[in-house]
C-alpha positions, 0 to 999 in steps of 0.5 A: 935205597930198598924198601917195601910199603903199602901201595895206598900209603904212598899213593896218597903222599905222592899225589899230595906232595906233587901238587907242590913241586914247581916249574921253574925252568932255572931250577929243573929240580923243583920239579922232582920229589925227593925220596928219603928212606931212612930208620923205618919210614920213606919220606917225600919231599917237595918244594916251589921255594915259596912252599915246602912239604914233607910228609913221612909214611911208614916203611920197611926200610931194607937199604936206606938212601935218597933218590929224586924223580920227576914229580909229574911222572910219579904221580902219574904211575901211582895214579895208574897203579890199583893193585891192593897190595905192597910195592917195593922201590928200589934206587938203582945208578941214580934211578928208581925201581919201581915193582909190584907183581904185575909190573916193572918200572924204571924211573930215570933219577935226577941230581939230589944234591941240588934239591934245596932244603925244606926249612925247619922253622923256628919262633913263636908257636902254638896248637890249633885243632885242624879242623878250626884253622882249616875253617879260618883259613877257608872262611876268608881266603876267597876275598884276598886280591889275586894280584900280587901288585899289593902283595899285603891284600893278596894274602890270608893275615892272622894275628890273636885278639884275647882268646881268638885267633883272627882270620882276615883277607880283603881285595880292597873290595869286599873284606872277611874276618873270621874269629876262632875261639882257641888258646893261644899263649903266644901273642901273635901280631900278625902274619901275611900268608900269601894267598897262592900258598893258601889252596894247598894248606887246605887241601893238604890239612883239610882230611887231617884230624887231630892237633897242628902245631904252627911254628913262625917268625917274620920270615917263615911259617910252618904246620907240622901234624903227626906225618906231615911238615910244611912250610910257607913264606910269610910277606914283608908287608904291612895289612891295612887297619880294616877295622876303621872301615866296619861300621859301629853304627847302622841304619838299616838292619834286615833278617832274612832266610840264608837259602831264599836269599841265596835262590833270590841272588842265583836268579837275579844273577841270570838277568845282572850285567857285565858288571855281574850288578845286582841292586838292593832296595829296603823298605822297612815301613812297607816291608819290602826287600827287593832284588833287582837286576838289569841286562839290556841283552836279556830281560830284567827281573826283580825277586821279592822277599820276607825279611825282618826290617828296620831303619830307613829306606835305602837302595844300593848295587853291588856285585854279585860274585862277592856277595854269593862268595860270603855264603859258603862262611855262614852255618846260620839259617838266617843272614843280617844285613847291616848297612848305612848310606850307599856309598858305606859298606853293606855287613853281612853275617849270621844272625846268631853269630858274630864270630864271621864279618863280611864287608861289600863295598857298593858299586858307584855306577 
């Protein structure tokens, strides 16, 4: 392998593709990226067998041939490298050269042979902008289960409803469903991408403009843009039927200002629990909207605010964290708050937009 590129280019791919490669001490290889060079462009590839990544960058390719490295010592020479110009690489006995003007690097190889494969997925697909299904993703993911004892809840579930594809996570705690207006021609029933794959789908996708396509079948998912292809398993399991937990009916209905609100939440959080709890008392008839909250440690405080309101009183806790969580999902100035007796769950959503549904169950203490 001989080949010449922008020093820019790859830089970015090969930290992009590092964040990817794994630490299995069975499988050293994982911990590698390979380096493909071929036709007129240098591909790297990664993988932790639960994700696979390959991204392809323009390339004068003088000697075509393959050489894999460590992942974390690349990554670390290219983040060290801040000349503006071209690099060369070259394979040499099984390692890798690496040159500039001002600098000489021999980077020790290891066995490519052994590197496994990154699987070309083939099912059902479809075209989604970047943007929309980074915002799906990023709308939900927050309220999957990070335990892995219930692998169907510690993971992102997608599946189409009419002209919408449906994001949806949920800990058994607290439950997010986001709606995105696309044209999807395939029917999907629905796919669980697990959770821990999530953070890297959007940091690889979240820059990129323009289409993916997504490719998946009961094992498999893939999203493929113009220069990069990765890939995720998908979970054998079934998502629970959340939709016959959200309310049809309520009884207490409050509008109130997303960014008082969210001062009110911070400052109430100051003075909440171990628990990080946090009470809410409604008043429609005396127009009251009270935050609450107790620490034996530290003082109390309660935070009153201008809301629109109707339906009887009610009073309920609940936690903190998921309820600031939800704000990063909502574009509106103004958040509805929907809720039942205290031992249903408290909607959340923007007062003009139903396409984002927040469920918190209230705390029983």
């Amino acid at each position: 392998m001989k080949i010449e590129c922008g020093i820019e280019k790859i830089k970015n791919g090969i930290l992009q593709v590092e964040k990817i490669t794994g630490k299995n001490l069975t499988l050293p290889i994982l911990s590698s990226i390979l380096l493909i060079a071929s036709g007129k462009s240098l591909k790297l590839r990664a993988t932790n067998l639960s994700l696979g990544v390959e991204i392809e960058i323009p390339a004068k390719v003088e000697k075509e041939g393959i050489v894999a490295v460590s992942g974390t010592t690349l990554a670390g020479i290219f983040s060290n490298i801040f000349q503006n110009e071209n690099i060369y690489l070259e394979e040499e006995g099984g390692n890798l050269l690496i040159k500039t003007k001002k600098s000489k690097i021999k980077l020790k190889g290891q066995t490519h042979d052994d590197f496994p494969t990154i699987p070309i997925v083939n099912g059902k697909t479809f075209e989604i902008e970047s943007k929309k299904l980074v915002d799906g993703i990023k709308s939900v993911y927050y309220s999957s289960s990070l335990s892995d004892i219930k692998p169907e809840i510690s993971s992102v579930y997608i599946y189409s409803n009419e002209d919408n594809l449906v994001f949806v996570s949920t800990d058994s705690f607290r439950l997010a469903e986001k709606k995105i207006k696309t044209k999807i021609v395939e029917e999907i029933s629905g796919m669980l991408v697990p959770f821990k794959n999530i953070p890297e789908i959007l940091r690889i996708f979240g820059d990129i403009q323009g289409v993916i396509k997504v490719c998946f079948n009961k094992n498999q998912i893939s999203f493929s843009s113009d220069n990069v292809y990765l890939t995720s398993r998908i979970i054998d399991g079934v998502f629970p039927d959340y939709r016959q937990i959200i309310p049809k009916e309520f009884e207490v209905e409050a509008i109130i200002l997303k960014q008082d609100l969210l001062n009110a939440l911070k400052l109430s959080n100051i003075f909440s629990d171990k628990f990080n709890q946090i009470n809410l008392l409604i008043k429609p008839k005396e127009k009251i909207f009270e935050l609450s909250s107790q620490n034996n440690d530290i003082g109390e405080n309660k935070t009153y605010l201008d809301a629109v309101l109707k339906g009887k009183d009610a009073v309920l806790g609940f936690n903190y964290k998921y309820f600031f969580d939800c704000f990063q999902s909502i574009n509106t100035d103004s958040i509805s708050i929907r809720l039942n007796q205290s031992s249903k769950p408290m909607v959340i959503s923007g007062s003009s937009d139903n396409s984002f549904t927040y469920l918190i169950m209230p705390m029983n203490r």
